[in-house]
N, C-alpha and C positions, 0 to 999 in steps of 0.2 A: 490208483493204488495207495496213493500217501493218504489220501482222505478215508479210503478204507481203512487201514491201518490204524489210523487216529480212532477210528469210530469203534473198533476193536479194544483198544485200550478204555476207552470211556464205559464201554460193555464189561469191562474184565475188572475195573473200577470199581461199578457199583455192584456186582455179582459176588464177584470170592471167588468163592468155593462152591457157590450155592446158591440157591432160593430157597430157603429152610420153611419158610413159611406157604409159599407153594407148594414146594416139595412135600409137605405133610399134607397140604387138602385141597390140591388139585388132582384129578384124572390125565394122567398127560396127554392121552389118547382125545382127552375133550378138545372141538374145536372152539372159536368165538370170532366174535365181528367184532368191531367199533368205529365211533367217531371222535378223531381229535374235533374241540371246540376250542374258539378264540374268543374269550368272554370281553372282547374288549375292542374297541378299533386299534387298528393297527395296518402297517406294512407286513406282508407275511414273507418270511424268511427260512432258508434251511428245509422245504419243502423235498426239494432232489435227496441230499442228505439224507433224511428220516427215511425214505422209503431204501437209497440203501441202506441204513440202520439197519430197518426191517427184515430186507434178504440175507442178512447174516446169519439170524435167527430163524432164519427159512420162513417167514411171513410176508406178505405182501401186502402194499398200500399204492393207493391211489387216489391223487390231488383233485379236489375239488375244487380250488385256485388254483393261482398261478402265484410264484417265486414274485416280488416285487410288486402283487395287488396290493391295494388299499381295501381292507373288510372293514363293515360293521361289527358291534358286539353278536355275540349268538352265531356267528358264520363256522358250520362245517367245514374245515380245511384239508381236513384227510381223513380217507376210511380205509381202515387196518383190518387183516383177517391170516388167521391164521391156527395154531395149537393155541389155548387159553395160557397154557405154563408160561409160553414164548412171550404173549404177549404183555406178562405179570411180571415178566422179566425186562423186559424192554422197554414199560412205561415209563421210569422216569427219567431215561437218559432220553428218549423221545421229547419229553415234554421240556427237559431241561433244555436240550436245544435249540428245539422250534422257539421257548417264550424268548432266549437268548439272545437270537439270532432276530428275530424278529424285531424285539428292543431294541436292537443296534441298527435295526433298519427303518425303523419308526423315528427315531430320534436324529438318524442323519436326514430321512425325508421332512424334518419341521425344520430343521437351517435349511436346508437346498431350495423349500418353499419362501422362507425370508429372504433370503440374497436372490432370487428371482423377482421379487418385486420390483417396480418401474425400469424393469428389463436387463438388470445387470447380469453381465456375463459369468460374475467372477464364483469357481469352484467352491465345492466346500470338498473338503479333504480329511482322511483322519491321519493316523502317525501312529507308530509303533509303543503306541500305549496299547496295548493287546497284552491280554491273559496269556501266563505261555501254555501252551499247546492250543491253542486257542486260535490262534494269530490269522490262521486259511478261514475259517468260517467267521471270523468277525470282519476280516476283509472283504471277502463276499458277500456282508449284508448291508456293507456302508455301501456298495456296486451295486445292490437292486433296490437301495433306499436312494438312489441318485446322487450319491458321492463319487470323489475319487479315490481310492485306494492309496494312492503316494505310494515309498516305497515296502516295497512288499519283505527286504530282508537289507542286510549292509550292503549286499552287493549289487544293486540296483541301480545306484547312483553316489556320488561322491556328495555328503551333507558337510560342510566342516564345521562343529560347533566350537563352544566354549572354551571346553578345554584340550580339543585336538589345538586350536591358539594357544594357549599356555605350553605345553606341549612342544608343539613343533614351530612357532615364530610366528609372524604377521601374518595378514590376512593375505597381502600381496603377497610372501614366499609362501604360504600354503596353496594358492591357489596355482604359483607356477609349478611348486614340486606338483601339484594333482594333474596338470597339462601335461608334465614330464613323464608322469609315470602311467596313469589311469589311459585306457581305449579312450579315441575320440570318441566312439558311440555313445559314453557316457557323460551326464549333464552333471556340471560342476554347480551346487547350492554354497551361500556363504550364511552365517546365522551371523547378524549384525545387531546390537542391542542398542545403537548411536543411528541417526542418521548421516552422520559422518564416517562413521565404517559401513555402511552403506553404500554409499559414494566410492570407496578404497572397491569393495567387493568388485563393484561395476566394473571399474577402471583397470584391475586386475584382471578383467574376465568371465567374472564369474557366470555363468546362463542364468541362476534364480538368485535372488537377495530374499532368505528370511529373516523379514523383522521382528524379533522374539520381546514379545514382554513389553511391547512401545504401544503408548498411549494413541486415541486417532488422533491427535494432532500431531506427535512428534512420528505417526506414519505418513499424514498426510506431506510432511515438511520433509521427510525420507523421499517420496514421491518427486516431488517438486528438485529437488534438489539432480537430481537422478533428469528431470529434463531437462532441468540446466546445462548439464554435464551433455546432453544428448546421447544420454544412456536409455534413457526407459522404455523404445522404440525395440532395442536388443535386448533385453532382461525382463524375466518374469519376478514378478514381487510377491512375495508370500508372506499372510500376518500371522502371527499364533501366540498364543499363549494371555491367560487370561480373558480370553472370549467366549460367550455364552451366547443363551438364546435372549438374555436381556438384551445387550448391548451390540451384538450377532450386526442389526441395519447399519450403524452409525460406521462399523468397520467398512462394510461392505459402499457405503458411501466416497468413501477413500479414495477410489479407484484399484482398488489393491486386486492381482488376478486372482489369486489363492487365499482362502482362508482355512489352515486347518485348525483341528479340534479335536483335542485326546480324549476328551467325556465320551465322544459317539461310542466308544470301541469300550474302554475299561470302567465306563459308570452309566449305563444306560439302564434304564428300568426296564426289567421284563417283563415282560405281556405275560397276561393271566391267560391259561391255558388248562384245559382239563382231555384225561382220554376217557372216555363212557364205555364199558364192555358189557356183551352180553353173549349168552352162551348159544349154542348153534344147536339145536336137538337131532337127535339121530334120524 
């Protein structure tokens, strides 16, 4: 219903009031086919989506992929059918989604393929860098691009950054007020910009250390430190900030579990997409 609802507003967005331009030289009565095309390789993404898109405007589609393939340029992804009005009306929020959603799944599929190289285990993640109203379907395309999603709202998990410290006191009293007050169910993160609040994070508790903005050596030296302690066995390490597809191996090298990456979600390029229509004769 929430994904309806979104998809509603995106319809209501680009419409008005109207199709003024249909409305004056279309038959509404005319029906028409189409094919969405994916001019490009890519992950395809937002496939479910578009076809409820579609039923809104009382048209129907049907996947010719699958949510999370890898296509060629030229691949037919979906054929639409339905009133020509509906579907002159629905093309670009269609199109805007699918390249969208797609892009953000192509782009977490080329890290997930470099941190898998010589077998490493460790995620790639994105992070609430998301477009707002956005946030549902770019999360579900870093999920069929082979990411992790991390958290999906504030309420997911307890992150403490920056200036929740400034804020509310050390890392070790923020960690205990979050034990004191937060559900056990919930997994306590510390954002460390030192490898020595790293160490504090640990010792305090924390389940994840994110190390924000730290070079691979002073991660790698966060790491080490952390086994010294005979912490790293109990704590998941997470890296972020400042990590690309350039430099993406060298992190992953680290040992680090997590790597996320806010580009996958709010700077991904969208996939070149086109819908083809043609009209249906009586």
């Amino acid at each position: 219903m929430l994904v309806e609802d979104a998809l509603r507003r995106f319809l209501d967005e680009d419409i008005g009031h109207g199709d003024i331009t249909t409305d004056a030289l279309v038959d509404p009565a005319a029906k028409a086919t189409g094919q969405v095309v994916c001019k490009e390789r890519a992950i395809i993404a937002g496939l479910s989506e578009s076809i409820t898109l579609l039923k809104l405007l009382d048209c129907e589609g049907k996947s010719k992929v699958r949510d999370g393939q890898e296509v060629p340029a030229g691949t037919i992804i979906l054929e639409v059918n339905g009133f020509g009005s509906a579907l002159l009306k629905v093309e670009r929020v269609l199109l805007n989604l699918l390249s969208h959603m797609s892009g953000v799944a192509t782009a977490t599929a080329e890290l997930v393929n470099i941190a898998k190289k010589n077998g490493s285990s460790t995620r790639i993640a994105c992070t609430r860098k998301t477009l707002p109203g956005l946030r549902y379907f770019e999360k579900r395309a870093v999920e069929l691009g082979g990411g992790d999603t991390h958290r999906l709202r504030l309420d997911d998990a307890v992150l403490i950054k920056d200036n929740h410290l400034e804020l509310a006191g050390s890392i070790t009293e923020s960690v205990r007020k979050a034990k004191a007050k937060v559900s056990f169910t919930k997994k306590i993160e510390v954002e460390a910009t030192s490898p020595g609040q790293a160490v504090e994070a640990g010792l305090a508790g924390a389940d994840i250390v994110l190390l924000d903005n730290m070079t691979p050596q002073a991660v790698k030296k966060s790491i080490g430190l952390l086994e010294t302690k005979k912490l790293r066995n109990h704590i998941l390490v997470e890296a972020s900030g400042g990590i690309t597809r350039e430099n993406l191996a060298i992190y992953v090298e680290t040992g680090v579990d997590v790597i996320s990456v806010g580009s996958i979600t709010h700077s991904a390029k969208a996939i070149d997409m086109s819908l083809e229509l043609r009209s249906v004769k009586k």
